[in-house]
C-alpha positions in Angstrom: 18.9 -23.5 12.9 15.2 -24.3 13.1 12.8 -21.8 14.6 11.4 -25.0 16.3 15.3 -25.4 18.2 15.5 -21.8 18.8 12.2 -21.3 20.5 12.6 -24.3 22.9 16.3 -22.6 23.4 14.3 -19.4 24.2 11.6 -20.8 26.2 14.4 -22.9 28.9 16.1 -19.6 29.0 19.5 -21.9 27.4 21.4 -19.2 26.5 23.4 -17.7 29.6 24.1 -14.1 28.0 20.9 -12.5 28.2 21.5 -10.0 25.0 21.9 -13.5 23.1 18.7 -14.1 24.7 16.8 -11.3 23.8 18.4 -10.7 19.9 16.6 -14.7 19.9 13.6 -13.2 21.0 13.0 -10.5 19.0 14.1 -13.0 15.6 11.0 -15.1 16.8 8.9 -12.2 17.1 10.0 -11.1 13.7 9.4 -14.8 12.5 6.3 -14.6 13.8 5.3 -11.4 12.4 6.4 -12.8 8.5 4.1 -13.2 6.1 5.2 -15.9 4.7 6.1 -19.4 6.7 9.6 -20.0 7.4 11.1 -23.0 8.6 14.9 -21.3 10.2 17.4 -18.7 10.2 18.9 -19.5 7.0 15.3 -18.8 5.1 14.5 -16.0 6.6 18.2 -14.1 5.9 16.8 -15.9 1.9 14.0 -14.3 1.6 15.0 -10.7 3.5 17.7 -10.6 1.2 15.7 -11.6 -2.1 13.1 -8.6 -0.7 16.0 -6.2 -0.2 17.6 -7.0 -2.9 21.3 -7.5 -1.1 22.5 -7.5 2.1 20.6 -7.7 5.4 22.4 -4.4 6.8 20.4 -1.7 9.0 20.9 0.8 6.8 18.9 -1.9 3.7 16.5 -3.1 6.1 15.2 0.7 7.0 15.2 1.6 3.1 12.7 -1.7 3.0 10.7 -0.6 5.9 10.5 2.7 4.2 9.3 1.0 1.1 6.5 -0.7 3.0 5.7 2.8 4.7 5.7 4.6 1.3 3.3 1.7 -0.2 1.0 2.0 2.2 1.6 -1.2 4.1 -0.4 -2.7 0.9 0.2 -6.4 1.8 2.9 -5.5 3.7 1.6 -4.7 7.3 2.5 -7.8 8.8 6.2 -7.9 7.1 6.9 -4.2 8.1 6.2 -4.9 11.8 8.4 -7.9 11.6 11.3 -5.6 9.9 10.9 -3.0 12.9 11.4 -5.7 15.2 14.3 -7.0 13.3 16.2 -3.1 13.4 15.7 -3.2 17.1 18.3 -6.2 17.0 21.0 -3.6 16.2 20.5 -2.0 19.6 22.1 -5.5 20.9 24.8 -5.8 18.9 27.7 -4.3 17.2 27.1 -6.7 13.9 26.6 -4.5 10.9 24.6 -7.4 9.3 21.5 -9.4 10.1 23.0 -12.8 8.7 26.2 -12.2 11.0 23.5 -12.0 14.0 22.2 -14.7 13.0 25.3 -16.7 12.1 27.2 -16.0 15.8 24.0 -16.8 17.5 23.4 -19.9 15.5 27.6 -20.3 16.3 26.7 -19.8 20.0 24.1 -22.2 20.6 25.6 -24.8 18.6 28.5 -24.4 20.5 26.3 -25.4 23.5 25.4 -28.7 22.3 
């Protein structure tokens, strides 16, 4: 799913569950937050995993944050507040992994159509 998709989704308030609602939010502030341009969901589980080096679980994702803390946020201040946006997701869900999020949202809206 695009980013383009889910922040029309976002913006019409289309999702009737408001904790898919705001675990979409927060992955568009984390989006936005990123570094580098990404163009959907998929790409941005790519490129978290490449810079974690496996999985997109909590427990991976603070050990990255803590990397970025530990360098000093040297080219990294804009990715680390996108990561601490990201861990908040786990407050909304009971997914042990980012890409599942991500996956049963995507599931969700498509689901809509």
């Amino acid at each position: 799913m695009t980013f383009d998709i889910l922040f029309d989704i976002v913006e019409n308030k289309a999702l009737e569950n408001k904790t898919d609602l705001l675990i979409a939010e927060r992955i568009l502030e984390a989006e936005r937050d990123w570094i580098k341009p990404l163009y959907d969901l998929n790409e941005f589980i790519l490129e978290l995993e490449n810079e974690i080096g496996g999985e997109t679980s909590k427990d991976n994702l603070t050990k990255l944050l803590n990397r970025y803390q530990k360098n000093g946020f040297v080219n990294s201040a804009w990715n680390t507040e996108s990561v601490t946006i990201l861990l908040e997701i786990f407050e909304y869900t009971e997914d042990i992994c980012l890409k599942t999020v991500f996956e049963n949202l995507s599931r969700k809206i498509n689901a809509k159509k």
